[in-house]
C-alpha positions in Angstrom: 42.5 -44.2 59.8 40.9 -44.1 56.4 37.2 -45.3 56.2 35.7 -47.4 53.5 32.0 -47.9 52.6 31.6 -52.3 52.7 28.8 -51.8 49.9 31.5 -50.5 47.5 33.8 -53.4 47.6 31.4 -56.0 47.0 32.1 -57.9 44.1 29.0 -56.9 42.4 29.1 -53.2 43.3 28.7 -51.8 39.8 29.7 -48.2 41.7 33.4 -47.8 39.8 31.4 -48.2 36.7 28.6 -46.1 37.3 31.2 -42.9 38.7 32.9 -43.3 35.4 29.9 -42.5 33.9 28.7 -39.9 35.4 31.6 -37.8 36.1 30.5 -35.8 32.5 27.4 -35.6 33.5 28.7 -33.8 37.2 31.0 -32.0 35.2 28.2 -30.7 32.9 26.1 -29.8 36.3 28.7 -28.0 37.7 29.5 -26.1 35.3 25.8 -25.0 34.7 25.2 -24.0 38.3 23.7 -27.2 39.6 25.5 -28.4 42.9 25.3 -31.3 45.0 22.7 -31.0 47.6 20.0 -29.7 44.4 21.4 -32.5 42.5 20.7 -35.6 45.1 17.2 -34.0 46.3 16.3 -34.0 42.9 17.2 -37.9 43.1 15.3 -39.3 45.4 12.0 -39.3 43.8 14.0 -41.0 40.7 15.2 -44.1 42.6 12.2 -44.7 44.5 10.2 -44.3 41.5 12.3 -46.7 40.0 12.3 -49.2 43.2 8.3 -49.2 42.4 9.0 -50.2 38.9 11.3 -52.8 40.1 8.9 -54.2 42.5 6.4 -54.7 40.5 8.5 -56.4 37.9 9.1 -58.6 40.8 5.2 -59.2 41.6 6.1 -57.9 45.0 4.2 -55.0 47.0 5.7 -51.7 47.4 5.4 -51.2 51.4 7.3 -48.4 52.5 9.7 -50.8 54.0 10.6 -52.6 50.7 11.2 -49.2 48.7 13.3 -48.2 51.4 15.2 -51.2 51.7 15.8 -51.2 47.6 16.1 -47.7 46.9 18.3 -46.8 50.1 16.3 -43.9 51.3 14.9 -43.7 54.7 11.2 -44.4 55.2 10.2 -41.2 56.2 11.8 -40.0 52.6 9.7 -42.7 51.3 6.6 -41.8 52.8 7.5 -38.1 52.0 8.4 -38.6 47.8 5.1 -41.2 47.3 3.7 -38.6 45.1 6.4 -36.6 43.8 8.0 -40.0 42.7 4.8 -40.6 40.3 5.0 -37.1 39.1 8.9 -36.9 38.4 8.7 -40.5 36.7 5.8 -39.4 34.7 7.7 -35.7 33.4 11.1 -37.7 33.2 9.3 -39.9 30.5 7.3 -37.6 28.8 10.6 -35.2 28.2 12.3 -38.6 27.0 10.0 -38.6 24.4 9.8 -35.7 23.8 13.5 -34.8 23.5 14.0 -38.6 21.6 12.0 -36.8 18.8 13.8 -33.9 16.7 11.8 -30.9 15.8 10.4 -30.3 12.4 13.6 -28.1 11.5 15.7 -31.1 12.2 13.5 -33.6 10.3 13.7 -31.5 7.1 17.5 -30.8 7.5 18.0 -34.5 7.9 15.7 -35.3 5.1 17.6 -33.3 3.0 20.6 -34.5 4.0 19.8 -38.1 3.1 19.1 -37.2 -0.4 20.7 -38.8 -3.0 21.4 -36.2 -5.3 21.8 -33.4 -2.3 23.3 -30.4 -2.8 24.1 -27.7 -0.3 21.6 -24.9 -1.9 17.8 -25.0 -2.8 15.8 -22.9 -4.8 13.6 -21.9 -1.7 10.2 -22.4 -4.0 9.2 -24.8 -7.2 7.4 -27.7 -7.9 9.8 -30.4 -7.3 13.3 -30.1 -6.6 13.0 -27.0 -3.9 13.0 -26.4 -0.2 9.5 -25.6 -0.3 9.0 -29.5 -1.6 11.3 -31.0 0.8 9.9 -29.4 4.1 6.3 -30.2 2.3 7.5 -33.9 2.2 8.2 -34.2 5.7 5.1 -32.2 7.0 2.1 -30.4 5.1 0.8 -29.3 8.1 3.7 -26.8 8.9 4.3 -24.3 6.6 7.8 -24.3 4.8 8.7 -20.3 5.4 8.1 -21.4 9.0 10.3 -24.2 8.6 12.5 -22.3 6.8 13.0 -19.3 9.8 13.3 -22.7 12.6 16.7 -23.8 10.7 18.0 -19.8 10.3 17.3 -19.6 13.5 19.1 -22.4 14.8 22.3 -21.7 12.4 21.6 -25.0 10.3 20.6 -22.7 7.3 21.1 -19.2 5.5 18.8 -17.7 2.9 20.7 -16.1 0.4 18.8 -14.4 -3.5 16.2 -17.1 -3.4 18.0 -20.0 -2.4 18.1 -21.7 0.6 21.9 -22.7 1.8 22.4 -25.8 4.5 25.5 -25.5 6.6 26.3 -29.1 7.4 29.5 -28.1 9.6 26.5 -26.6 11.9 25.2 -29.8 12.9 27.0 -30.0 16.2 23.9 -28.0 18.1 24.6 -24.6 19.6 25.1 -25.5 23.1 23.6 -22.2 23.4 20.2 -22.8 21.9 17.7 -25.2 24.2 16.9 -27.2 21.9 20.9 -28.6 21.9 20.4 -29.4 25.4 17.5 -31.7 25.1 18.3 -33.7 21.9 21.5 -34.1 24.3 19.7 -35.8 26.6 17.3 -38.0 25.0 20.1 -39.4 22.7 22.4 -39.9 25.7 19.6 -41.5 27.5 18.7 -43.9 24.9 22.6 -44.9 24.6 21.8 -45.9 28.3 19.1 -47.4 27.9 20.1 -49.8 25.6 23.4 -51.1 27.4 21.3 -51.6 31.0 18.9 -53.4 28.8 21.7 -55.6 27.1 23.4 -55.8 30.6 20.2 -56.6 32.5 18.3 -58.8 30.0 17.5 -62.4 31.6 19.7 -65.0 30.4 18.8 -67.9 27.5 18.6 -70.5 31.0 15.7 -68.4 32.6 13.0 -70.6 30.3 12.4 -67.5 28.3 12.6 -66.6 25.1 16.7 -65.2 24.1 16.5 -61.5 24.8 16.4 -59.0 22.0 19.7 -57.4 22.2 20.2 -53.7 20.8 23.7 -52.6 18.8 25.9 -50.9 21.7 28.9 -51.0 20.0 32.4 -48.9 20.3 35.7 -48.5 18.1 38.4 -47.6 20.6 42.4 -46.6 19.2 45.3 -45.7 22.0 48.8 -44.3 21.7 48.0 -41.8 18.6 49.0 -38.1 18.0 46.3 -35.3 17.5 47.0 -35.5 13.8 45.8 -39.0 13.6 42.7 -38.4 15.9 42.0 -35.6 13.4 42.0 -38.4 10.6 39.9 -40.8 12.3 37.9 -38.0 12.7 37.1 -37.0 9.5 36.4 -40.7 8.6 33.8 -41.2 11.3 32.3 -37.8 10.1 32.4 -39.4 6.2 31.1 -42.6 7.4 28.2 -41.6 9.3 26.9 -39.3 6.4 26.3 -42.6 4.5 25.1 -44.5 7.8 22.6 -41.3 7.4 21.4 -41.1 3.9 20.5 -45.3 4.4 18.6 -45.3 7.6 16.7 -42.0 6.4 15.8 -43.3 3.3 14.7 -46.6 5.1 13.2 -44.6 7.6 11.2 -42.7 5.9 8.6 -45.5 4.2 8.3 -47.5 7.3 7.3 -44.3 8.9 4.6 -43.5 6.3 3.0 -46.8 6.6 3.0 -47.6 10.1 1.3 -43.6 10.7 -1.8 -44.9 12.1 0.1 -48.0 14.0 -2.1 -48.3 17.8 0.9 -49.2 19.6 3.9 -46.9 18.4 7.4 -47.3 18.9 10.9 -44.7 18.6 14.4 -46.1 17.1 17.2 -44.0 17.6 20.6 -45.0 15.6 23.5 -42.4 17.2 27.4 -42.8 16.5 29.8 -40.3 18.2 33.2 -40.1 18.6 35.5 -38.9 21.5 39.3 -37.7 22.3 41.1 -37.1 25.6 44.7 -37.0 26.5 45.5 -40.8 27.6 45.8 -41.6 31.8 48.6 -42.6 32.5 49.4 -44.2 36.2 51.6 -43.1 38.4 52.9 -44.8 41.6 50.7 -42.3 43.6 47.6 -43.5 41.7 48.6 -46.7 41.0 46.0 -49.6 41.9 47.6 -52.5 44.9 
């Protein structure tokens, strides 16, 4: 006699949704070495950390038997993850921020990017129009050569007789290098972010203000062959060079004046595209 878990067919249960998104993310721990019983230790300071949060959003106290009773874990794990709770929230947030910002390599190669007259070679020095100039524009506090070996290094750029030479079909990170891994995750996280927020925000009927709502937006096309993925492709590619040279160049002002702002904030503006052979039901895995 098959068993069923009663919390997962509650009409609220937002499990089905929340497995579809994390099979990649399972996927992507397997795959790196991280199994199950690492994985869900290294959970439970996460939700009771964010049980506390929610609590206090809730002006209610955090006894052990409340953040047990909301986060699912057992008091004694409660009791136990007090303290590793504060210091797992407080390293998950820094490395959000952290990884949310792209290196100085990154900046300039964007910069450059977004230039209206850009061209895929620099003279690496002069007074204007040279890589020396652009990494200066972004930064005087890091010197351009070092700049300069950041992007060789990370196979964005080749020096070549005095020129510097971007590679823009490099801009998929090297899943090899570390630093592909963590803009990875902030960007993903953000994505997240921004649809619990849109999903979670109170309602106009609460008596408070409407919500601010961020863009969460996808474009999704069934039934095609690989050639026409291949063409969407390319045009998503196309398109989001120009969504890059506008938000750059936007960017890049507000930036300078809000330097000294007390109280700063981080935008992130991400577009990706995706393609996988379609599922297609069965009357083994057909739904009753």
């Amino acid at each position: 006699m098959e068993q069923t878990n009663p919390s997962n067919n509650t009409p609220d249960s937002l499990l089905p949704e929340a497995l579809a998104i994390v099979e990649p993310l399972i996927a992507w721990l397997i795959r790196s070495g991280v199994g199950y019983n690492e994985f869900a230790t290294a959970l439970k300071p996460v939700f009771l950390a964010q049980a506390q949060q929610e609590l206090l959003k809730r002006n209610q106290k955090p006894t052990d038997s409340a953040l047990s009773l909301l986060s699912g874990l057992h008091r004694k794990d409660v009791r136990a993850s007090r303290e590793a709770a504060s210091r797992t929230m407080a390293q998950v947030q820094a490395n959000g921020s952290a990884w949310g910002k792209p290196s100085m390599a990154n900046q300039v190669a964007t910069r450059w990017l977004s230039l209206e007259s850009a061209t895929d070679a620099l003279p690496i020095s002069g007074d204007s129009n040279s890589f020396e100039a652009l990494a200066r524009s972004v930064s005087k506090d890091v010197h351009p050569r070092t700049v300069l070996q950041e992007l060789v290094r990370l196979g964005l750029a080749q020096e070549d007789n005095g020129y510097v030479h971007l590679l823009r079909d490099a801009f998929v990170p090297d899943a090899s290098h570390k630093e592909a891994k963590e803009l990875f995750a902030g960007s993903a996280a953000d994505h997240l972010q921004a649809g619990v927020h849109n999903l979670c925000a109170p309602s106009a009927d609460d008596n408070t203000p409407t919500p601010r709502k961020f863009l969460e937006q996808s474009v999704f096309a069934a039934g095609l062959s690989p050639e026409s993925v291949q063409q969407l492709n390319l045009l998503a590619n196309t398109l989001w060079a120009h969504v890059l040279e506008q938000v750059v160049q936007a960017a890049t002002p507000l930036c300078e004046k809000d330097a000294n702002y007390p109280e700063p904030q981080r935008f992130r503006l991400g577009v990706f595209s995706f393609a996988a052979p379609e599922f297609k039901k069965t009357s083994d895995n057909a739904q009753p």
